[in-house]
C-alpha positions in Angstrom: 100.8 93.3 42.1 98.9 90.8 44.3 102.2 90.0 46.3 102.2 93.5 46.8 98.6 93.7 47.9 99.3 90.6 49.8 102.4 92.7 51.8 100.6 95.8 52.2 97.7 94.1 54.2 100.4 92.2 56.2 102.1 95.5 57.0 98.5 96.8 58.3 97.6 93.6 60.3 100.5 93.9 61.9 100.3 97.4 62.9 96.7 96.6 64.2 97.8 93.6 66.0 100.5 95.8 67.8 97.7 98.6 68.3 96.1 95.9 70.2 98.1 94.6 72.1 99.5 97.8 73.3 95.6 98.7 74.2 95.6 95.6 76.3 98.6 96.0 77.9 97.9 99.7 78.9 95.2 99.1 81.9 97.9 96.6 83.1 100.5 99.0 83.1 98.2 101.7 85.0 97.4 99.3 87.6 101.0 98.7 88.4 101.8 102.2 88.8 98.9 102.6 90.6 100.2 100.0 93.5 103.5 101.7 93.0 102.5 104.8 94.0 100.4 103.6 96.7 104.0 101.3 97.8 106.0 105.2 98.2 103.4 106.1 101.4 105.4 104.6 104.4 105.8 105.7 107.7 109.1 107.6 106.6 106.6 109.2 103.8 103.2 109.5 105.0 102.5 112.6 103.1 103.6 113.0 99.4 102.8 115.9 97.1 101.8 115.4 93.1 105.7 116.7 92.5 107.3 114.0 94.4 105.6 111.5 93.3 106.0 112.1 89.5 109.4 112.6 90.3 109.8 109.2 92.4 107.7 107.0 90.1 109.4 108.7 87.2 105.8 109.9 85.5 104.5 113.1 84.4 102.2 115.3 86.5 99.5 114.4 84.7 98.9 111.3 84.7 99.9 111.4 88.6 97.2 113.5 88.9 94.6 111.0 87.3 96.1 108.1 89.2 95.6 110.1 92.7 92.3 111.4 91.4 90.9 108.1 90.5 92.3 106.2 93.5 91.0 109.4 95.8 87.2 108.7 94.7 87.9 104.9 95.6 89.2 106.1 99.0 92.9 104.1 98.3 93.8 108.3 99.0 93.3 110.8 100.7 93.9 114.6 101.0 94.8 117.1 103.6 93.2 120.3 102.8 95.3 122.4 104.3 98.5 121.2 103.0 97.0 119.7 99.8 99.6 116.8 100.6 98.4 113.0 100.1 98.1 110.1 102.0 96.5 106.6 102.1 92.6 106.5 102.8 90.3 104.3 104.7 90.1 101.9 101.5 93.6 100.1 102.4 92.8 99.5 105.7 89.5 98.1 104.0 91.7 96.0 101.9 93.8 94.7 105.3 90.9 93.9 107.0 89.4 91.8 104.0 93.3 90.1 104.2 92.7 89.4 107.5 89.6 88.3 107.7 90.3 85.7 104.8 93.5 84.3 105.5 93.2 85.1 109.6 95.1 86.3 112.0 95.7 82.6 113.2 97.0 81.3 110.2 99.3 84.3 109.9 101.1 83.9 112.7 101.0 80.2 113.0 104.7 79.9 111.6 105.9 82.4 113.9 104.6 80.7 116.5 106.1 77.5 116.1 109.7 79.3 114.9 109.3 80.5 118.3 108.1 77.6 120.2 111.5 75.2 118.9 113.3 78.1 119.6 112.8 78.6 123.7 111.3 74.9 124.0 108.1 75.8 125.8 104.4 76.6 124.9 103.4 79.4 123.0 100.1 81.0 122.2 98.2 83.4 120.2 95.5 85.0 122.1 93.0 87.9 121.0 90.7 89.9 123.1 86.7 89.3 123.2 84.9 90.9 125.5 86.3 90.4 128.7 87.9 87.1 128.3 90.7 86.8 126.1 90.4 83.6 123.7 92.9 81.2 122.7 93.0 81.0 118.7 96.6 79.7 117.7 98.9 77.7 119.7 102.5 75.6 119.3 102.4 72.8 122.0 105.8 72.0 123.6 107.3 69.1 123.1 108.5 68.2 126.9 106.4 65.4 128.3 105.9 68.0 131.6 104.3 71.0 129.6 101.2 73.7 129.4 98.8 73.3 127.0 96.3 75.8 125.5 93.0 74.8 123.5 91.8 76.6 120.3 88.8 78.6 121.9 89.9 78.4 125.6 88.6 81.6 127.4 90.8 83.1 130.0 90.4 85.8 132.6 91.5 89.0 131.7 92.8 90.0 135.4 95.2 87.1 136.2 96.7 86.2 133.2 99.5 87.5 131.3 97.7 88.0 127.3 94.4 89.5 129.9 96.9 92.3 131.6 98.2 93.2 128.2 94.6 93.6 126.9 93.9 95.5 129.9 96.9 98.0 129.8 95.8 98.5 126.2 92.4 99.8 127.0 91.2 103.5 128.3 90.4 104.0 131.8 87.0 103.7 131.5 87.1 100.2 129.4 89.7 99.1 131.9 87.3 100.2 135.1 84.3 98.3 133.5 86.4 95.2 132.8 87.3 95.2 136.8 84.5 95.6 138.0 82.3 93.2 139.7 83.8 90.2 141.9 87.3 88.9 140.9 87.8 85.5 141.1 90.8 84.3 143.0 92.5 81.9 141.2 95.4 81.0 143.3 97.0 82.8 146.6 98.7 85.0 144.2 96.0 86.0 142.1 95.5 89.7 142.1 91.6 90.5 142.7 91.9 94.5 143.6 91.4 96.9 140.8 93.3 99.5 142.2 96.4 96.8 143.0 96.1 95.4 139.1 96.4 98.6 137.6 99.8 99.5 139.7 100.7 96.2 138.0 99.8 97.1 134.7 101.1 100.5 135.0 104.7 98.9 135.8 104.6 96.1 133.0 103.7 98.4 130.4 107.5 100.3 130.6 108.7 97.0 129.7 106.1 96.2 126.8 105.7 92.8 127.9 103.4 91.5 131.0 104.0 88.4 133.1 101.5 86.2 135.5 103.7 83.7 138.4 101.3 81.6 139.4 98.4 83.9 139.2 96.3 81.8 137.0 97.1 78.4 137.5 99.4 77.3 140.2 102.8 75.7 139.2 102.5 77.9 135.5 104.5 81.2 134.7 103.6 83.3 131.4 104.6 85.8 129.4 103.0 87.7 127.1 103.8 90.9 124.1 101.0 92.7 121.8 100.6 92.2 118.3 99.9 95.1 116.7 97.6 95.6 113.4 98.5 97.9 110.5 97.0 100.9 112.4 99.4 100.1 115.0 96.3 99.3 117.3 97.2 95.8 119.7 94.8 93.1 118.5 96.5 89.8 119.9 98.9 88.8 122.2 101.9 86.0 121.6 102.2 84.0 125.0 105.0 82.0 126.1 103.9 79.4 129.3 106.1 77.1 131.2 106.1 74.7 134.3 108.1 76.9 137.1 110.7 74.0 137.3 112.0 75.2 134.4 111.0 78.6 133.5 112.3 80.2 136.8 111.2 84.3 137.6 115.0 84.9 136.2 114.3 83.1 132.8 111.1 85.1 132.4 113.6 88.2 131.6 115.3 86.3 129.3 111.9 85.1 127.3 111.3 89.0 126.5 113.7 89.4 124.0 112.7 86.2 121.4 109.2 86.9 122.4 109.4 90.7 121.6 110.8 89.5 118.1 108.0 86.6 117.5 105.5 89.4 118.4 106.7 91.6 115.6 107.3 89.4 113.4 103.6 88.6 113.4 102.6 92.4 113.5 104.8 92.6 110.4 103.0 90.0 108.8 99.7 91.7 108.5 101.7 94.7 108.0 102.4 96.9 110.7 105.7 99.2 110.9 107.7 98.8 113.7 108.6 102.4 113.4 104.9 103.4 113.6 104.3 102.5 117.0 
């Protein structure tokens, strides 16, 4: 009798312990469908319906529907009212932002830089727009004994060099006018100071997506220079390759765009923009 008392309360702890565990494991197991259905919105699916999704993440309606309503109040979702379709909110661009601002755009793109840097031989830079100056916040020093070298908060003109004419092709007329305005200092004999002249430049650069400065900024120095674009798609920093003219020659400028192009999006890809998106 007592072993089988003994056995019955086994049998119930056992149950109970189960009961438990399975009440711990199911906010973890909620959460993890929650990021996968937040992971099926990509550019190729921006807008998903409650259908598709139960049927992708292999879930009733149901609790779809709670997942999307829940993650809808904490703006992770949004919906169009017209269509009634879903698709992210403000709160993961929130959540990028906070990424960003924690582990920094510098540090991000740091291993690019240098990939890129042993793979051309030269200089290469991060630089990101403030005000109108662009700053110098990442860089990958050659390792020639005749080389350019940035420093970690060097400011920089926007009109004569190459990261400052990508900022400037990237802003609206109105931005751009107010940037240009005022004296331009000449630099060198090559230094464009006309607003009118600069924005023919720019205009012609930005078919190829990356922007160049011969001697405009410093005299013996040729850069070039591709955006790096945030999750939004929006241009927030610029990769810069620089070189001494005797060896990067007007010719092996063309030849820089297609490893820079690359080191540019694999940074934009690292904080988590499509290439497809923009």
């Amino acid at each position: 009798m007592r072993c089988a008392q003994v056995a019955d309360f086994s049998a119930v702890d056992i149950i109970s312990t189960l009961d438990g565990r399975r009440q711990q494991e199911q906010p973890l197991k909620t959460a993890k469908n929650a990021v996968r259905l937040l992971r099926e919105f990509s550019q190729g699916s921006p807008k998903l319906g409650v259908s598709e999704l139960a049927r992708r993440l292999q879930l009733d309606r149901a609790t779809v529907h709670r997942m999307l309503r829940t993650l809808y109040e904490e703006k992770m979702i949004d919906q169009e009212p017209d269509t009634r379709l879903y698709r992210l909110g403000s709160g993961v661009l929130e959540l990028a932002q906070a990424f960003l601002r924690q582990n920094g755009i510098a540090e991000l793109a740091k291993p690019e830089l240098e990939h890129l840097r042993d793979e051309i031989g030269e200089t290469v830079a991060l630089q990101v727009l403030d005000g109108k100056e662009a700053v110098c916040v990442a860089t990958a020093e050659s390792r020639h004994s005749v080389r350019v070298a940035y420093q970690i908060g060097e400011r920089m003109p926007l009109h004569c060099t190459s990261s400052g004419l990508l900022f400037l092709a990237d802003m609206n007329p109105t931005t751009r006018k107010s940037a240009l305005s005022g004296k331009l200092r000449k630099y060198t004999a090559k230094t464009l100071v006309d607003a009118a002249k600069i924005s023919q430049f720019l205009d012609a650069s930005r078919r190829t997506g990356v922007f160049t400065a011969d001697e405009t900024y410093h005299d013996g120095t040729r850069t070039i220079s591709a955006p790096v674009a945030d999750a939004t798609g929006v241009t927030i920093a610029a990769v810069t390759i620089a070189g001494p003219v005797q060896r990067v020659s007007s010719k092996m400028l063309i030849s820089l765009r297609a490893p820079l192009r690359r080191s540019a999006a694999a940074i934009s890809a690292r904080i988590g923009h499509s290439s497809s998106s923009g």
